[in-house]
C-alpha positions as a printed NumPy array, in Angstrom:
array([[ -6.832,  33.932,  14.82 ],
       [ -8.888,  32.492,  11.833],
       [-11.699,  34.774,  10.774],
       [-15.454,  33.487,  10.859],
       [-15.086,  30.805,   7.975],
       [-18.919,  31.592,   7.148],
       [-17.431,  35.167,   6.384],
       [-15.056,  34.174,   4.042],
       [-17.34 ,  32.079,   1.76 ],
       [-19.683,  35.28 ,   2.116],
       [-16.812,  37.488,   0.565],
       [-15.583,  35.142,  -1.729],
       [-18.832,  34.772,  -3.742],
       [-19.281,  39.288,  -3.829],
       [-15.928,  39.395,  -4.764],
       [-16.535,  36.853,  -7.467],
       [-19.918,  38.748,  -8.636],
       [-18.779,  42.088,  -7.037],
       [-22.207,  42.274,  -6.338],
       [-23.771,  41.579,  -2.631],
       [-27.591,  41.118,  -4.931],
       [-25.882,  38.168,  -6.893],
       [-23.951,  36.795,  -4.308],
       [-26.756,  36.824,  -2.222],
       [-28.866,  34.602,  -4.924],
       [-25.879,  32.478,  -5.393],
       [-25.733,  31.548,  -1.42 ],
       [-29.777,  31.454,  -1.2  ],
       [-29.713,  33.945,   1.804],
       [-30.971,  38.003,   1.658],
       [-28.792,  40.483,   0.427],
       [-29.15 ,  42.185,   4.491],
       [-27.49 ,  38.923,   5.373],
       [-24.855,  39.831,   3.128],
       [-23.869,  42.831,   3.659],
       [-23.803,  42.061,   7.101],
       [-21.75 ,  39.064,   6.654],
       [-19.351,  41.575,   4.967],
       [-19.372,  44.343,   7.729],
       [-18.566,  42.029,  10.626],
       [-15.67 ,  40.52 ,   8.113],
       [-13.787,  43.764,   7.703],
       [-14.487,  44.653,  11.426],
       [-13.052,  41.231,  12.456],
       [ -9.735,  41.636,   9.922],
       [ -9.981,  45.935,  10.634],
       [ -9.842,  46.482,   6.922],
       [-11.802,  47.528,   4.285],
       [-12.214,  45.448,   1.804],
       [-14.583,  46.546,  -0.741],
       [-14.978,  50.706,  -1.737],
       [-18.967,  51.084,  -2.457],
       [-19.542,  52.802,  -5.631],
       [-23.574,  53.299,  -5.092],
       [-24.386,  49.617,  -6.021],
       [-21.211,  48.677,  -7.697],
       [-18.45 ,  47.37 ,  -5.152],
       [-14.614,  47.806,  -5.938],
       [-11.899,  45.505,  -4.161],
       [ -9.15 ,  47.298,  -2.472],
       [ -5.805,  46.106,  -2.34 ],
       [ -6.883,  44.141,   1.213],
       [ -9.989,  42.678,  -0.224],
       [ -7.688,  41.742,  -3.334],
       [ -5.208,  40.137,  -1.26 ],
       [ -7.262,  38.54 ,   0.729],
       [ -9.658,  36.6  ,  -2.446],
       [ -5.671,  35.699,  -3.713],
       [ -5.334,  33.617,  -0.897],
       [ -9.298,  32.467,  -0.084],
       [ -9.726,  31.391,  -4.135],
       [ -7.639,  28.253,  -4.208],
       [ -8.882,  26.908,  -1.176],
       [-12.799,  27.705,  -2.425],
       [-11.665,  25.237,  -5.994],
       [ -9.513,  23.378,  -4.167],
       [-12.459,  22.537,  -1.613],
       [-15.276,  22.229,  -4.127],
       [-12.98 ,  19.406,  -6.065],
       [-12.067,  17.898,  -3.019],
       [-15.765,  17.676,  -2.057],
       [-16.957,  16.267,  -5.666],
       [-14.009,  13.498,  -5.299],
       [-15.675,  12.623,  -1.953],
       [-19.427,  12.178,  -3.128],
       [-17.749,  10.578,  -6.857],
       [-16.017,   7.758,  -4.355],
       [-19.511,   7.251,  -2.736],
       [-20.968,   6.301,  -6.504],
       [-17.387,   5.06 ,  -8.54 ],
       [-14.618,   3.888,  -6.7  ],
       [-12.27 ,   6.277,  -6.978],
       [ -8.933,   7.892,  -4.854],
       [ -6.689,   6.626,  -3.   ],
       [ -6.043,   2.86 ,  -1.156],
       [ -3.777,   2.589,   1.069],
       [ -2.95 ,  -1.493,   1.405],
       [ -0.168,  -2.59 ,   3.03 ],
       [  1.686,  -6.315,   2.507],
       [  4.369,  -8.651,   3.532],
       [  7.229,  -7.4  ,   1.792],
       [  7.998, -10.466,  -0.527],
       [  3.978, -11.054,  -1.934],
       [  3.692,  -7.583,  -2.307],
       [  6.543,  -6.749,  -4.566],
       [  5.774,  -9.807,  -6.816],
       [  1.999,  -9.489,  -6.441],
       [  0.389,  -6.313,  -6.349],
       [  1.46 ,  -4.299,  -8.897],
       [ -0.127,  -6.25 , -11.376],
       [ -3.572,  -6.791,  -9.464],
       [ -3.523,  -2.774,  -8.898],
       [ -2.885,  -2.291, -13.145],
       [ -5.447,  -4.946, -13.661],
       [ -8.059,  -3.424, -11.567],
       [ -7.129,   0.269, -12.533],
       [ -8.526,  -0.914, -16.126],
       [-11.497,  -0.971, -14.725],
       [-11.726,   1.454, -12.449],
       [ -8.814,   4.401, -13.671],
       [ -9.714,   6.882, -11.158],
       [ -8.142,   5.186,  -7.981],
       [ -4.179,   5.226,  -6.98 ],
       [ -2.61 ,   3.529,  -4.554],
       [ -0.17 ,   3.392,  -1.748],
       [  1.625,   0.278,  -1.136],
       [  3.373,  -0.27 ,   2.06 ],
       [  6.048,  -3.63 ,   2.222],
       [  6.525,  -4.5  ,   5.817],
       [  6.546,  -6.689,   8.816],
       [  3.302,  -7.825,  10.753],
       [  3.815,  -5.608,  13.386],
       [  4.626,  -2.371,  11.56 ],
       [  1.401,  -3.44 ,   8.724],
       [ -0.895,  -3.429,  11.976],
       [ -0.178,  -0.392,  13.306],
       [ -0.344,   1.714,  10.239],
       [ -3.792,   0.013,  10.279],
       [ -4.52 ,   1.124,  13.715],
       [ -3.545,   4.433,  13.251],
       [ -5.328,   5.003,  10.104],
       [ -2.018,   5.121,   7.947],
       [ -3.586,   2.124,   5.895],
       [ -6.661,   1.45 ,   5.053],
       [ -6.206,  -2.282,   5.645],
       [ -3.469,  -5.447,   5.081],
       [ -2.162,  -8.417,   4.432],
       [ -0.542,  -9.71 ,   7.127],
       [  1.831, -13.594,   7.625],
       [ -0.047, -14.838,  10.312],
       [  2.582, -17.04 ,  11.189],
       [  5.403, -14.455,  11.358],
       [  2.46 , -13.019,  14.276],
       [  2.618, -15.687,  16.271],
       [  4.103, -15.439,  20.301],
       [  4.893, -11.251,  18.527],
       [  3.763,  -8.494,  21.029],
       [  1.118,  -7.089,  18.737],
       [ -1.166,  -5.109,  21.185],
       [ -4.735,  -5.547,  21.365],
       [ -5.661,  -8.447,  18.115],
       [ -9.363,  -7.991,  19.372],
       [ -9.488,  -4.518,  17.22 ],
       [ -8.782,  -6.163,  13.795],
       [-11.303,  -8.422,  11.656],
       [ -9.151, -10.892,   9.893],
       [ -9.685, -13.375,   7.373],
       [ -7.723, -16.167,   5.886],
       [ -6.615, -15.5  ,   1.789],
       [ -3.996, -17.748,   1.223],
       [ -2.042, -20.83 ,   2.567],
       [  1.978, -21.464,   1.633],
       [  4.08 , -23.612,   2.91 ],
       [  7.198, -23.019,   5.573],
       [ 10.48 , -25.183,   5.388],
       [ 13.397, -24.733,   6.722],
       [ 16.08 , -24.883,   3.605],
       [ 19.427, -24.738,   3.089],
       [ 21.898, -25.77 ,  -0.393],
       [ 22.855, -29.092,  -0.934],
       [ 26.534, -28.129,  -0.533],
       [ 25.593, -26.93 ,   3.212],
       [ 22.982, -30.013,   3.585],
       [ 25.873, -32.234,   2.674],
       [ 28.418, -30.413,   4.732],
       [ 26.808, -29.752,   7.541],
       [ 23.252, -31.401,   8.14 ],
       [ 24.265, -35.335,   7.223],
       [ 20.785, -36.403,   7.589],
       [ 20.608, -35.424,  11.336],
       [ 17.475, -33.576,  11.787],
       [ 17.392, -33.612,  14.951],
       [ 16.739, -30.751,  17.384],
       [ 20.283, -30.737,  18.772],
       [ 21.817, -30.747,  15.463],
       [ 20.056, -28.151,  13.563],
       [ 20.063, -25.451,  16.616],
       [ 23.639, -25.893,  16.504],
       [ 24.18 , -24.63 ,  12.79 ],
       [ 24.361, -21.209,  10.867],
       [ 21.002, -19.096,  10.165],
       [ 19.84 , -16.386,   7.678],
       [ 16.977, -14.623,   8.785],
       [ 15.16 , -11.736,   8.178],
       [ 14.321, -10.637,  11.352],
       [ 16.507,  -9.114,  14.293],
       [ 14.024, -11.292,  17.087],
       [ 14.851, -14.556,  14.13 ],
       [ 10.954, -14.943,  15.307],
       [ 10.098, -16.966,  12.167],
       [ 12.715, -19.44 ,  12.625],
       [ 11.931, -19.583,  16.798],
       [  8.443, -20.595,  15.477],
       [  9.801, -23.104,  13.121],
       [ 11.517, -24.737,  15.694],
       [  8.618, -23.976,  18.37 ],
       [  6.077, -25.494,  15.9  ],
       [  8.551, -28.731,  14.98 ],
       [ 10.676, -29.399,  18.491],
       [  7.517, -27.769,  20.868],
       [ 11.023, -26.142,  22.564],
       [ 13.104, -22.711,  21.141],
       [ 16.479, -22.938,  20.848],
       [ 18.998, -20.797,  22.633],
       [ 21.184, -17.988,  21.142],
       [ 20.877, -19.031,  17.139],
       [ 24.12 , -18.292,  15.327],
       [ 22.617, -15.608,  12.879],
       [ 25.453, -14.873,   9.835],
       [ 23.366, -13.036,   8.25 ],
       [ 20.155, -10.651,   9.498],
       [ 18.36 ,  -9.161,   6.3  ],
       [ 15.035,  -7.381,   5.448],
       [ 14.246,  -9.095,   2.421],
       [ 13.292, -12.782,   1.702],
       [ 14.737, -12.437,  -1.552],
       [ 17.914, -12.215,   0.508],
       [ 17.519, -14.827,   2.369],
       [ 16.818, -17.186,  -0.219],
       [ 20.635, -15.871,  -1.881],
       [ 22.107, -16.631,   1.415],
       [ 20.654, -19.681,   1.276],
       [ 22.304, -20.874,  -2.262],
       [ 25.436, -19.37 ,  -1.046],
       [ 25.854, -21.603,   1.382],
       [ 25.996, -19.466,   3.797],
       [ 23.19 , -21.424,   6.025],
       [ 19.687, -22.288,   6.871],
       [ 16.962, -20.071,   6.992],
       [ 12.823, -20.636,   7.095],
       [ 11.41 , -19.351,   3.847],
       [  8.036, -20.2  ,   1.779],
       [  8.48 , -23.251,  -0.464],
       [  6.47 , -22.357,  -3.368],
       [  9.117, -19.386,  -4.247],
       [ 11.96 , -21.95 ,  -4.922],
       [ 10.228, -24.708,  -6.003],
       [ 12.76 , -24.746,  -9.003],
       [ 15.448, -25.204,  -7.117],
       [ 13.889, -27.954,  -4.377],
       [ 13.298, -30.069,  -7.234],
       [ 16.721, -29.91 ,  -9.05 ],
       [ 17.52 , -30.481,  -5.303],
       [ 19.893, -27.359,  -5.578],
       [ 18.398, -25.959,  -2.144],
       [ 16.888, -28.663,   0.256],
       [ 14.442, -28.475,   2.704],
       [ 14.867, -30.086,   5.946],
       [ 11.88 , -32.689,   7.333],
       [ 11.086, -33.99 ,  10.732],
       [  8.255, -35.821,  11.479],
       [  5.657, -33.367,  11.606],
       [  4.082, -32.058,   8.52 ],
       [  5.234, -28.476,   6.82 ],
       [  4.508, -25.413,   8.677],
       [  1.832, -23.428,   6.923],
       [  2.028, -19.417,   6.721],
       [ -1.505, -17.797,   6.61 ],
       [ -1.732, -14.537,   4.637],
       [ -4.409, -13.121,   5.969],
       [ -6.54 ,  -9.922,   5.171],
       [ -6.518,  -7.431,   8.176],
       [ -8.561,  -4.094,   8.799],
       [-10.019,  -2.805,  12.182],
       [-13.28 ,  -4.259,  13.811],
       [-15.187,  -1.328,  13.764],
       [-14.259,   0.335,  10.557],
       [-16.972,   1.255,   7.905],
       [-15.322,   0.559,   4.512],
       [-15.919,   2.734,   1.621],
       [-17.147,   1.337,  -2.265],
       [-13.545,   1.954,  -3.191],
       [-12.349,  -0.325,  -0.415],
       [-14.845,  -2.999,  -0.906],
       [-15.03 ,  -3.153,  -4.596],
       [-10.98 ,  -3.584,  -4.831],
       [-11.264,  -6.574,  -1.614],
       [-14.058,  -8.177,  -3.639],
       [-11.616,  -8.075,  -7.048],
       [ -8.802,  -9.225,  -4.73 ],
       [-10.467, -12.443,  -3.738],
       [-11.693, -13.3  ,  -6.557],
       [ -8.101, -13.011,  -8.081],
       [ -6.357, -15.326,  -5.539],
       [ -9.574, -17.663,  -5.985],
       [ -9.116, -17.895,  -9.925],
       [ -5.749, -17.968,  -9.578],
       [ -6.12 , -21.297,  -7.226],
       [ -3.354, -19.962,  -5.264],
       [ -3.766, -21.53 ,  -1.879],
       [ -3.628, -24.52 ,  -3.834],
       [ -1.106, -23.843,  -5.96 ],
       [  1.262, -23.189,  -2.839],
       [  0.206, -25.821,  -0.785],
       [  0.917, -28.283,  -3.704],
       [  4.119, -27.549,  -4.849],
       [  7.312, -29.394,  -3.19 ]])
């Protein structure tokens, strides 16, 4: 069992001063209270751990042992606890954000160097992932809060939404695309429902959720058994499927808007307008943020607001 904690801070501050008059001073309590603090210690661990040399004290080879392993953890707790009241006055330690895996990798590495020259002393964690795995690391405290594709969400057994505030940061645009060589090969110009279900997909998910939605949002029907050739974790990948002509698969426009206007990759119509993918910022209903948190959401806002970005991607294409 764990001896009395109080105890321990008791000894460490005589065996620091080897004196129970200083440590006393040091601890703002009466040398009695010491001493007897250091009795019921070495009754507790049945050890001595001082030899009393009239009003000199001497560590034995216990009480020796015993500071060896109680010293770190006194510094390593008095840091600790100055990092804690510094992150109440500077932001400062660790955020833990996660992202949809695409935006992240291209995105937040330079918003985290850009804010970090402002504020050095925090780190981050950066977790790429799916909406469901982003909002349970939030709900379990694994992540601080997220970005989450609201879109990908949609008709996804998520649990209990009502725990999470969310608010909208930015606004892309969803096609379904394939290459010109497929389009040509393959498509013809018939975009109808009957036509497209029946082709080749790429997607990124094992559920092909994103294109279901596509299809929901477009046809108001899912199609049955979609002829994946290709399931990959990365929309990167998808995107090379696509210009390998290996099939169609529902990505966000702005990232090959290149290509869609040397008509190299071409994005399929119908008669409703474009899909559009909410990125939203996620963190639980309840929770209390801290200076560190708020001062790096208010810096990320006012990023993707000078940066016009919601515009930006609802423009292009």
């Amino acid at each position: 069992m764990l001896p009395d904690l109080n105890r321990i801070k008791v000894f460490y501050f005589i065996f620091a001063f080897k004196s129970v008059a200083l440590a006393a001073r040091e601890l703002n309590i009466t040398a009695s209270a010491v001493s007897q603090s250091l009795t019921k210690l070495e009754a507790e661990l049945k050890v001595v751990l001082f030899t009393r040399l009239h009003k000199k004290l001497v560590p034995t080879s216990a009480g020796e042992a015993l500071f060896q392993i109680v010293s770190p953890f006194i510094r390593d707790l008095e840091a600790g606890i100055g990092k804690i009241i510094q992150a109440k006055q500077v932001p400062s330690g660790m955020l833990r954000i996660g992202s949809p895996i695409e935006f992240g990798k291209s995105y937040f590495p330079g918003i985290f160097a850009a804010f970090r020259e402002h504020y050095p002393e925090v780190v981050f964690t950066l977790k790429l992932g799916d909406p469901s795995e982003i909002l349970s690391m939030i709900t379990s405290g694994e992540l601080d809060f997220g970005l989450v594709d609201v879109f990908l969400t949609r008709d996804q057994e998520l649990g209990d939404v009502g725990i999470y505030s969310s608010e909208h940061l930015i606004e892309e645009r969803v096609v379904l695309a394939c290459s010109k060589v497929y389009y040509d090969r393959e498509i013809k110009g018939d975009h109808s429902f009957e036509n497209l279900a029946a082709k080749e997909f790429i997607s990124y998910q094992k559920t092909s959720l994103t294109l279901r939605n596509w299809f929901k949002y477009h046809f108001n029907r899912f199609p049955i058994g979609l002829n994946r050739v290709m399931t990959v974790d990365s929309h990167q990948a998808v995107i090379n499927g696509i210009r390998n002509h290996l099939g169609m698969g529902a990505i966000a426009a702005h990232i090959v808007v290149d290509a869609i206007e040397k008509a190299e990759i071409i994005p399929v119509p119908t008669p409703k307008k474009d899909v559009i993918n909410k990125i939203s910022l996620v963190q639980l209903q309840d929770k209390v943020p801290s200076l560190t948190e708020k001062t790096f959401i208010r810096f990320l806002k006012q990023d993707i607001e000078d940066s016009g970005w919601s515009i930006k991607y609802l423009d292009q294409v």
